[in-house]
C-alpha positions as CSV (number, residue, x, y, z in Angstrom):
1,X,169.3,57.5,-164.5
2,X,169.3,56.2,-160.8
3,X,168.8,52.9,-161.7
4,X,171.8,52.7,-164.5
5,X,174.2,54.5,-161.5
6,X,172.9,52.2,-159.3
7,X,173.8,48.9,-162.0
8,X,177.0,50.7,-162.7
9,X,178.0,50.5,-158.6
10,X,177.1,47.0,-158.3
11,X,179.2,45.9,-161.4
12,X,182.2,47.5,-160.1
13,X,181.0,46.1,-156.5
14,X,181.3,42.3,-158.2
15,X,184.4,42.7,-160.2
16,X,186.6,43.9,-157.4
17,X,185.3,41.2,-155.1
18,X,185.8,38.9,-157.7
19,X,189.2,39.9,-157.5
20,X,189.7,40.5,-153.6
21,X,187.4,38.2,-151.9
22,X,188.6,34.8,-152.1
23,X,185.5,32.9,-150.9
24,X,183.2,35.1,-153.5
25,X,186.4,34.3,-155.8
26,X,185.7,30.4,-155.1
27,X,182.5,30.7,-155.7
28,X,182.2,32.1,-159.1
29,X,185.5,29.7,-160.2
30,X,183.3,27.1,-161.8
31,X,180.8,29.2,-162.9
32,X,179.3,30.4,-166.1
33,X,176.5,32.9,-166.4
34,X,174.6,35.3,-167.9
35,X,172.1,37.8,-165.9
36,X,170.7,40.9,-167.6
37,X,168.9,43.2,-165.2
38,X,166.6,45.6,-166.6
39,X,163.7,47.7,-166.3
40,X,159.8,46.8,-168.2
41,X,160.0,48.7,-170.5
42,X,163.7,47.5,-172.0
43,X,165.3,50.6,-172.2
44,X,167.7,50.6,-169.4
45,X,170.0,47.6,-168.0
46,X,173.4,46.0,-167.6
47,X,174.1,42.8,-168.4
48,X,176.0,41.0,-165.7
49,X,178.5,38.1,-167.1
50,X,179.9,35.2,-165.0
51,X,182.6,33.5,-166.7
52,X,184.8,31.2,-164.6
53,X,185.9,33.6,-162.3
54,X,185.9,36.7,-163.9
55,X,183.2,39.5,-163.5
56,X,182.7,41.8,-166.7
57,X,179.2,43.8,-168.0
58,X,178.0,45.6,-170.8
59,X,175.4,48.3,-170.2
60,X,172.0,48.3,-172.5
61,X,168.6,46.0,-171.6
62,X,168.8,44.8,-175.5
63,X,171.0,41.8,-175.1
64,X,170.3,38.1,-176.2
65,X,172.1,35.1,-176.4
């Protein structure tokens, strides 16, 4: 349960900087990405999506393309 808290901080941690920071903003403007953190065994995770400036994420470690 730590580490799903701990997911669920650092999502809300990138979508308000994506929103505030304006060189973290710049950064992420051109990019497009996909980053799924999660644990061995598969059962816990957040998937992390970077889509041209915007920061959103689903929770789960079952995602595929």
């Amino acid at each position: 349960m730590r580490f799903s808290l701990l997911l669920l901080i650092l999502s809300r941690k990138l979508r308000k900087a994506s929103r505030k920071n304006a060189p973290f903003r710049t950064y992420i403007s051109t990019m497009r990405a996909r980053v799924l953190i999660k644990t061995a065994d598969g059962r816990r995770g957040r998937l992390f999506v970077f889509d041209r400036g915007k920061v959103s994420s689903m929770r789960g470690g079952n995602h595929q393309d």
